[in-house]
C-alpha positions as CSV (number, residue, x, y, z in Angstrom):
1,X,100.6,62.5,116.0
2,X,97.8,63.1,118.2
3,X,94.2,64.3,117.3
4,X,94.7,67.9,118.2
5,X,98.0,68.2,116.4
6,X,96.4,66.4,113.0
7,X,93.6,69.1,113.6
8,X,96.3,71.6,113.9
9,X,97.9,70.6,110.4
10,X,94.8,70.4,108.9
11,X,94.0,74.0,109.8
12,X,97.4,75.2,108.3
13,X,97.9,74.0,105.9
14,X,94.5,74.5,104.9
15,X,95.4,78.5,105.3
16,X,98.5,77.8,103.2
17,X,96.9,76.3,100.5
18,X,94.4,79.1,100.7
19,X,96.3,82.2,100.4
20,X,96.7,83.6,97.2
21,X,100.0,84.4,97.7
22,X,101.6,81.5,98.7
23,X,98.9,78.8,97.7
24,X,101.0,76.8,95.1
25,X,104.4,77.0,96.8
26,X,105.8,73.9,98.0
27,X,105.5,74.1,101.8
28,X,104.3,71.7,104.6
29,X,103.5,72.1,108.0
30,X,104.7,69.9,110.5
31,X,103.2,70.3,114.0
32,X,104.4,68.7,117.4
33,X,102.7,70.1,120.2
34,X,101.8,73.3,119.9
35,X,104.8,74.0,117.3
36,X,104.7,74.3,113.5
37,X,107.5,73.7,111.4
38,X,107.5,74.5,108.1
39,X,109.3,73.0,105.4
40,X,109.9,73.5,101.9
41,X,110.8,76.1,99.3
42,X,109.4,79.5,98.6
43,X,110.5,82.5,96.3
44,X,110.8,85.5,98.5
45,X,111.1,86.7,101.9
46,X,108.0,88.2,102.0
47,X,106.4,84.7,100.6
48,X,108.0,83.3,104.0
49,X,106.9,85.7,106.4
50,X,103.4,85.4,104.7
51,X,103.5,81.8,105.9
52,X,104.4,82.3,109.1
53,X,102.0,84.7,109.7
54,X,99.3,82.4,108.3
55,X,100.0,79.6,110.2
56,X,100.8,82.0,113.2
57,X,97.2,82.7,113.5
58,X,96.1,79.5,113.2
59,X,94.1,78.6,116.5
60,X,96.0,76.4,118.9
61,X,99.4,77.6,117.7
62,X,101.9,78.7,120.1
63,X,105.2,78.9,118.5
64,X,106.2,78.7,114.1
65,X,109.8,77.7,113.0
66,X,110.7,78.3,109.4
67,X,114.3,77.6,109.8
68,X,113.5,74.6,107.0
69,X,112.1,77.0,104.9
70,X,114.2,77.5,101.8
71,X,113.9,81.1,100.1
72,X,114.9,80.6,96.9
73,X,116.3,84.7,96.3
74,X,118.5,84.0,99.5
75,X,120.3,80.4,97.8
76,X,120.5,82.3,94.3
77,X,122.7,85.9,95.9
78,X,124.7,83.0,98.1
79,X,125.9,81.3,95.4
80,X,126.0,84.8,92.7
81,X,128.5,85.9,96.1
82,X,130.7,83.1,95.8
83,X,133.4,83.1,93.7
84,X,135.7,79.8,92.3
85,X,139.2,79.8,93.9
86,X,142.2,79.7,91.3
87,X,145.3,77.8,91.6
């Protein structure tokens, strides 16, 4: 990792960690380039576009992927949906 993508981090998740919101959810930023990923687990929706937005608007950003982002009320309706196959 370069300087200007460890400054990049640091700036993140420094926002993250911040945030009221979202401060003491599990989530890290990853950056390569001028790309953050972010990874780990949040509670809501809103909680993830929160961090996207934060990190978003973090100077030198250009692009945030939260596709490893887990949203926890997403996993709980998938697995209330499914239902056991009988034989």
């Amino acid at each position: 990792m370069g300087v200007r993508e460890a400054a990049i981090e640091v700036a993140v998740r420094s926002r993250l960690n911040g945030d009221t919101r979202i401060g003491d959810l599990p989530i890290s930023p990853y950056v390569i380039g001028d790309v953050v990923y972010l990874i780990g687990r949040v509670n809501t929706l809103e909680q993830r576009d929160i961090a996207e937005f934060l990190a978003r608007g973090t100077p030198g950003v250009r692009k945030v992927l939260v596709d490893e982002l887990e949203v926890a009320e997403l996993a709980g309706s998938a697995s209330a949906n499914a239902s056991p196959t009988k034989h």
